[in-house]
C-alpha positions as CSV (number, residue, x, y, z in Angstrom):
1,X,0.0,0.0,0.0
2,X,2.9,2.0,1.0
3,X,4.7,1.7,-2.3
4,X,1.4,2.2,-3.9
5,X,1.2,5.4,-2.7
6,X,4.8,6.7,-3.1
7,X,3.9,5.3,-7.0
8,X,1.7,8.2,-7.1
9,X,-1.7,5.9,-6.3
10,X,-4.3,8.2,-5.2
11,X,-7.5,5.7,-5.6
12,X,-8.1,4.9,-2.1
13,X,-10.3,2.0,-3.2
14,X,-7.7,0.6,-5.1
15,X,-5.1,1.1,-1.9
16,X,-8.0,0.0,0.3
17,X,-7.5,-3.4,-2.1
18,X,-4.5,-3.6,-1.5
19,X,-4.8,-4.4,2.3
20,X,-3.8,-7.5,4.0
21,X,-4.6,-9.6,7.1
22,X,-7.3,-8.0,9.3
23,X,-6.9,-4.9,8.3
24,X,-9.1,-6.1,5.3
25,X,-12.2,-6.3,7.6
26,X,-12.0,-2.6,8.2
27,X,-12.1,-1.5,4.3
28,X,-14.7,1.3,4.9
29,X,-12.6,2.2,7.4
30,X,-9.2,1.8,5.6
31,X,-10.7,4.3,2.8
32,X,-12.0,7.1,4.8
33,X,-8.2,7.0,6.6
34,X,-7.1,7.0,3.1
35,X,-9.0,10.2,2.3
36,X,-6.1,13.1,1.7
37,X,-3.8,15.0,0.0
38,X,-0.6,14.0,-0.4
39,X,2.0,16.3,-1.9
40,X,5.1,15.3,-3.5
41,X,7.0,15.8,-0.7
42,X,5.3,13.2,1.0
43,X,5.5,10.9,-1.3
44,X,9.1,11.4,-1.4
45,X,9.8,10.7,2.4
46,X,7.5,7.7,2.0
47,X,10.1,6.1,-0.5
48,X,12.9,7.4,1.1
49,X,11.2,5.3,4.0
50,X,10.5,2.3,2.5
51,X,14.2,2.6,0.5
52,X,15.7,2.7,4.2
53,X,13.3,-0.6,5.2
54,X,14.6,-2.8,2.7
55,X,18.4,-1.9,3.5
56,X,18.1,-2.5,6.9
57,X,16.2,-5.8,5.9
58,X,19.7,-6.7,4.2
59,X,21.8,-5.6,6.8
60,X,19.9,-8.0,8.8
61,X,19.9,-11.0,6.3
62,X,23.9,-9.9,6.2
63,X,24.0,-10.4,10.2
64,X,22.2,-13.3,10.7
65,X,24.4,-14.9,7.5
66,X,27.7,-14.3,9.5
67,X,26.4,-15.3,13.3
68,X,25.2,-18.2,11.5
69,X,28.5,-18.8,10.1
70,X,30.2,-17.9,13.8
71,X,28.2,-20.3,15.1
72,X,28.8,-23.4,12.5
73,X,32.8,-22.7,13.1
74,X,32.3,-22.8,16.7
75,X,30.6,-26.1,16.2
76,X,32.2,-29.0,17.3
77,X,31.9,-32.1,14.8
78,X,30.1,-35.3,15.5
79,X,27.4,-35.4,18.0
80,X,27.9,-35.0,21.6
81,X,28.3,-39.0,23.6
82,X,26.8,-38.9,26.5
83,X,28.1,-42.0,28.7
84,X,25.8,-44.8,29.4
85,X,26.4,-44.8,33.1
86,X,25.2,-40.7,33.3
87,X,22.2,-42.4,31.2
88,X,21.3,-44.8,33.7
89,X,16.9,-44.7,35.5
90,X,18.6,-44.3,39.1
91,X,19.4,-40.7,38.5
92,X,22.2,-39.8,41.3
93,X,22.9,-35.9,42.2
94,X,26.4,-36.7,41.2
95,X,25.2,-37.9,37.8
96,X,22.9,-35.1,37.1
97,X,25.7,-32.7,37.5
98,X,28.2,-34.2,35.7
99,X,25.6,-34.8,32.8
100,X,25.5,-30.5,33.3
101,X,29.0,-30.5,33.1
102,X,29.1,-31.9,29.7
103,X,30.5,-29.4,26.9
104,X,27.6,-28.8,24.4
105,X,28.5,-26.9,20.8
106,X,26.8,-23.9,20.0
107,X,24.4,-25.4,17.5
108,X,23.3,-28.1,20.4
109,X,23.1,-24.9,22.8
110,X,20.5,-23.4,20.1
111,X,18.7,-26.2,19.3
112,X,18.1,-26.8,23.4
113,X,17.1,-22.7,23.3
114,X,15.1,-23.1,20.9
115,X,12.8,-25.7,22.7
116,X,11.6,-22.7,25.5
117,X,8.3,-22.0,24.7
118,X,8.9,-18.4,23.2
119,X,12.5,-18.2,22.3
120,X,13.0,-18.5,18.1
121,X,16.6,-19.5,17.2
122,X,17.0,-15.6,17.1
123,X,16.2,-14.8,20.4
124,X,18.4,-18.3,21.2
125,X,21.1,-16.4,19.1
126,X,21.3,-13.6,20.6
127,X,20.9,-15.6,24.4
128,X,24.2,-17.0,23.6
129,X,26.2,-14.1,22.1
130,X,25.5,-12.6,25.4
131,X,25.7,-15.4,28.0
132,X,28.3,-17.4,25.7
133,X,28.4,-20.9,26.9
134,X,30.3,-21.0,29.7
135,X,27.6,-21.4,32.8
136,X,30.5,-21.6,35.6
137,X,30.7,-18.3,35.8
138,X,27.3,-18.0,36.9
139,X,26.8,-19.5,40.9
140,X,23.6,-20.6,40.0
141,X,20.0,-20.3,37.7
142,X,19.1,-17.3,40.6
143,X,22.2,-15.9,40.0
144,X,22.0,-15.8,35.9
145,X,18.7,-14.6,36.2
146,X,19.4,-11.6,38.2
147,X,22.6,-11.0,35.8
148,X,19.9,-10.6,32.9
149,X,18.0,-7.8,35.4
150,X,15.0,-10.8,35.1
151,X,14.8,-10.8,39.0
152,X,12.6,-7.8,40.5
153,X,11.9,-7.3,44.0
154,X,8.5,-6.7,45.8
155,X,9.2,-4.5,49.1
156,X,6.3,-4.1,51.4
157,X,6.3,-1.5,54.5
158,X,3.2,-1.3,55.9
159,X,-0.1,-1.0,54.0
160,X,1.4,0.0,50.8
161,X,4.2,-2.1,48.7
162,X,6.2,-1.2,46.5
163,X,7.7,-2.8,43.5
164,X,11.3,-2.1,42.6
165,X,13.9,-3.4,40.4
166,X,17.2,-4.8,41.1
167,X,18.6,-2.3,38.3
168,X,21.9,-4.1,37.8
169,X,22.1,-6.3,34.8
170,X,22.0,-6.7,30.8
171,X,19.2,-4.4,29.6
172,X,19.1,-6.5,25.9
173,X,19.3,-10.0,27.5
174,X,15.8,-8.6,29.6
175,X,14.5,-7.2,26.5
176,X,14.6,-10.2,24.4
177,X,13.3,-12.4,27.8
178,X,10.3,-10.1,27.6
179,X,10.2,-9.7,24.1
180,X,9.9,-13.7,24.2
181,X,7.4,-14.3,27.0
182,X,5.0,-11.6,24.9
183,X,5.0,-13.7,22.6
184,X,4.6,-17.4,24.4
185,X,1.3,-15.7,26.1
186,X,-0.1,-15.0,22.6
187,X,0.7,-18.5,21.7
């Protein structure tokens, strides 16, 4: 619709056509919204715009190529061998944590990521570019978690409380943790 219009489209049933998705339930809507004058100028920054759009859409492809690449030479080859003892029904504390202890490659990191209800292979990306794969420097899951600014606090003093943060941390690492439970709730 967008390029439509920068095109020099001024129809607004034929841009109300042109509308996808729900927005096509609204089309009596969609044309009154339509309804305008556009000067050149406009149309100008609209393709300037949309020009800007598709270059950052290769920038990104460009990105995502070369993290993919980082993470296929980071890759160990052959798969990971667990041994059968660690693999045994009678779980043991000492065998859970040296079945934790095992190294993993970075694709096998993902591919575990990706299995969290809400975390793409993006998000799981982007996890491990800022974790990395080393846990031990972590004391434990409490302790990662409040690294990524993911744990707030609730103080109460009297009749009122009061939420607060705990405002050390990595702002992007709670982004994308938010930005991923928003979109396991819509699931």
């Amino acid at each position: 619709m967008l390029k439509a219009i920068a095109q020099g489209e001024t129809d607004t049933q034929t841009l109300a056509e042109l509308a996808k998705g729900r927005l096509r339930r609204k089309l009596q809507e969609l044309k009154q919204a339509l309804f305008g004058q556009l000067r050149s100028h406009h149309r100008f920054l609209i393709s300037n715009h949309l020009t800007h759009l598709d270059f950052l859409e290769e920038q990104m492809a460009v990105f995502d190529a070369q993290i993919s690449e980082h993470i296929r030479a980071q890759t160990t080859s052959g798969q990971l061998e667990v041994p059968n003892a660690l693999l045994s029904t009678e779980s043991t504390e000492q065998n859970l944590s040296q079945l934790e202890n095992l190294p993993q490659s970075w694709e096998q990191a993902l591919v575990l990521l990706d299995t969290i209800p809400g975390v793409g292979r993006q998000t799981a990306e982007l996890l491990l570019a800022e974790i990395g794969m080393d846990m031990s420097r972590f004391k434990s899951a409490a302790h990662l978690a409040k690294w990524a600014k993911l744990c707030p606090g609730n103080h109460e003093s009297a009749p009122s409380a009061l939420l607060w943060s705990n405002w050390s941390g990595q702002p992007l690492v709670t982004k994308w943790f938010n930005s991923s439970s928003s979109r396991c709730r819509e699931m």
